[in-house]
C-alpha positions, 0 to 999 in steps of 0.5 A: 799742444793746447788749440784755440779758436781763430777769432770768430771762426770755427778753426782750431789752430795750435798755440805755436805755429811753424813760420817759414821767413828763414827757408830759402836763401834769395838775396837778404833773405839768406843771412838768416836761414837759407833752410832747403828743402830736406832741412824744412821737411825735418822741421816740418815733422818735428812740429806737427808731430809735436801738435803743430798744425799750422805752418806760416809763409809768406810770397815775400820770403825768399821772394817765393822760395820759401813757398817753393821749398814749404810746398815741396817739404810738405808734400804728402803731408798738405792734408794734415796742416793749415797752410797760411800765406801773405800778399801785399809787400813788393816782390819785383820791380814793376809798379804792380809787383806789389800792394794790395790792389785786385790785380796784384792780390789775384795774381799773387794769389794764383803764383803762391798756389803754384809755388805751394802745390796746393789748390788752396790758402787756410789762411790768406794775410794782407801782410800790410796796409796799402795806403793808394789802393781802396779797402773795398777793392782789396776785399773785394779781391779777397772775397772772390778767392774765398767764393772761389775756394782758393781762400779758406780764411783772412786775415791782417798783419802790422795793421794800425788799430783804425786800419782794422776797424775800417777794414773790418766795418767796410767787409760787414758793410758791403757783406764781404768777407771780413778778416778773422784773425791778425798777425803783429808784432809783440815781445816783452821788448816791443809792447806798443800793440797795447795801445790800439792794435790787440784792444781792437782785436779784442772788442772785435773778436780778431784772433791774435797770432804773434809773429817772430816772438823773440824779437827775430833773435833779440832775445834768444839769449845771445844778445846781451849787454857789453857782450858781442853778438855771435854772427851765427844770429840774425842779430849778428847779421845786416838784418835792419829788424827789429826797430830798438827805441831804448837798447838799455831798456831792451837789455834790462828786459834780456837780464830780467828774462835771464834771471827768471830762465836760471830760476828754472832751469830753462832758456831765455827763449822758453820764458819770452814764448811762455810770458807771451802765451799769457797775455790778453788776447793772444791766441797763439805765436808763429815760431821760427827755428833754423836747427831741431834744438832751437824748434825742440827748445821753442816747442817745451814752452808750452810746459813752462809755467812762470810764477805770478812773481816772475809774470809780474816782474818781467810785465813791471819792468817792460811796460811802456808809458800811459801816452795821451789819451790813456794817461786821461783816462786812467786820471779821468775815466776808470769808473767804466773801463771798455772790456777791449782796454781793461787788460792793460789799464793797470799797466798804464796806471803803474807807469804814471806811478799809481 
């Protein structure tokens, strides 16, 4: 297992991560895993033993079951692993069982300890944007969790590029704890973090971990064009996610992505985790696996090396449009390329047809 730093810190993380959105089985969450405890635990060994050392939860999972069972799973085993969770999204009905205000981010904070039988957080994400809640409220809140011992680290997740950057200058202004790291959504299907999100990143030293990498069952390979989709898949389910613009498109991707698997004799999921651990600013990927074989398939990405042919042709044929001001700047302004937005400045420039 290879290690990167997170971002700016000094915090070696493995290049996969273990996600936990499908331990737990409380109302929506059930159809797409309800792992308990023995099977998370099982899980659990297979990857750090594997070199995974870090496992990804969240209080809205299974509204805290996840936690419950992720803390019961690793117990004895709290020291050998980074433990990251999430505040932010509703978890209850009151006016403040969700957001990003001090009190909700304290008191979630407190709950998910409780629930992970742990006295701290490696890694702590506000899991989205909170519109009515002042940022400098929220970290201030964080900041008095890592005073406290209670958060080592912090970080974002689904944050626009301009939430970031005002985020980030708002902690340095005030000298508070700034994020180190963020959480996004990105697949060969869904590229739209290119625009604004991993060039932000980027030109502030944020580290990039990818949340469900095969577009939560999308391209695990058993969803495919004029074929039905199996029950057993997320995607075989009511589960509203991902949002898909262009299915012909995303079914272009899934046979390109198939062709290149036969080729080597591999899964359709390997070739999506192997293309994504090589693009820009990636540190590394959270995965999710709900039997051994998928988390031992998930895991020999790492070995997969795709040729420059195949990078290419999968990169060609998902590329997104050069939208305004990209399509200007490509025309306009090449001459002095920002290092942040150089990685995908060829791409945009493809897709006007140069």
């Amino acid at each position: 297992m290879e290690y990167r730093t997170l971002g700016r810190s000094g915090l070696k993380v493995s290049r996969l991560v273990l996600g936990t959105l499908n331990v737990g089985a409380r109302e929506q969450f059930a159809q797409i895993g309800g792992l308990g405890a023995d099977e998370a635990r099982r899980l659990f060994d297979i990857a750090l033993d594997a070199g995974v050392n870090m496992i990804d939860t969240a209080n809205m999972y299974s509204f805290g079951q996840a936690e419950e069972i992720t803390g019961e799973a690793l117990r004895g085993r709290r020291d050998d692993v980074l433990l990251a969770s999430k505040v932010r999204m509703q978890v209850g009905e009151g006016p403040n069982e969700g957001g990003a205000s001090a009190y909700s981010v304290l008191r979630e904070v407190e709950r998910s300890l409780r629930r992970l039988q742990t006295d701290h957080l490696d890694l702590l994400y506000l899991h989205q944007w909170d519109g009515q809640t002042p940022v400098e409220e929220t970290l201030t809140a964080l900041d008095r969790l890592v005073a406290d011992g209670k958060v080592r680290y912090v970080g974002l997740s689904n944050f626009n590029g301009w939430q970031i950057m005002k985020t980030l200058y708002t902690a340095r202004l005030h000298g508070l704890t700034a994020p180190v790291a963020q959480q996004v959504y990105y697949t060969p299907e869904a590229r739209e973090a290119e625009y604004e999100i991993l060039p932000a990143a980027l030109d502030q030293g944020l580290g990039t971990l990818v949340w469900s990498p095969l577009g939560e069952g999308l391209l695990s390979g058993k969803v495919r064009r004029g074929q039905p989709v199996p029950s057993t898949t997320r995607q075989g389910t009511d589960w509203p996610e991902p949002h898909v613009v262009d299915k012909e498109r995303a079914y272009d991707i899934i046979e390109c992505l198939a062709k290149i698997a036969e080729a080597h004799g591999t899964s359709v999921p390997r070739v999506v985790l192997a293309w994504l651990l090589g693009r820009p600013g990636v540190t590394g990927l959270v995965i999710g696996a709900r039997t051994e074989e998928q988390l031992r398939d998930d895991l020999a990405a790492t070995e997969l090396r795709l040729t420059e042919d195949e990078t290419a042709r999968l990169t060609e044929l998902s590329q997104l449009p050069a939208y305004y001001p990209y399509w200007h700047r490509v025309l306009n302004a090449s001459d002095r390329p920002d290092p942040a937005e150089a990685p995908f400045l060829d791409g945009w420039k493809r897709a006007m047809g140069g």
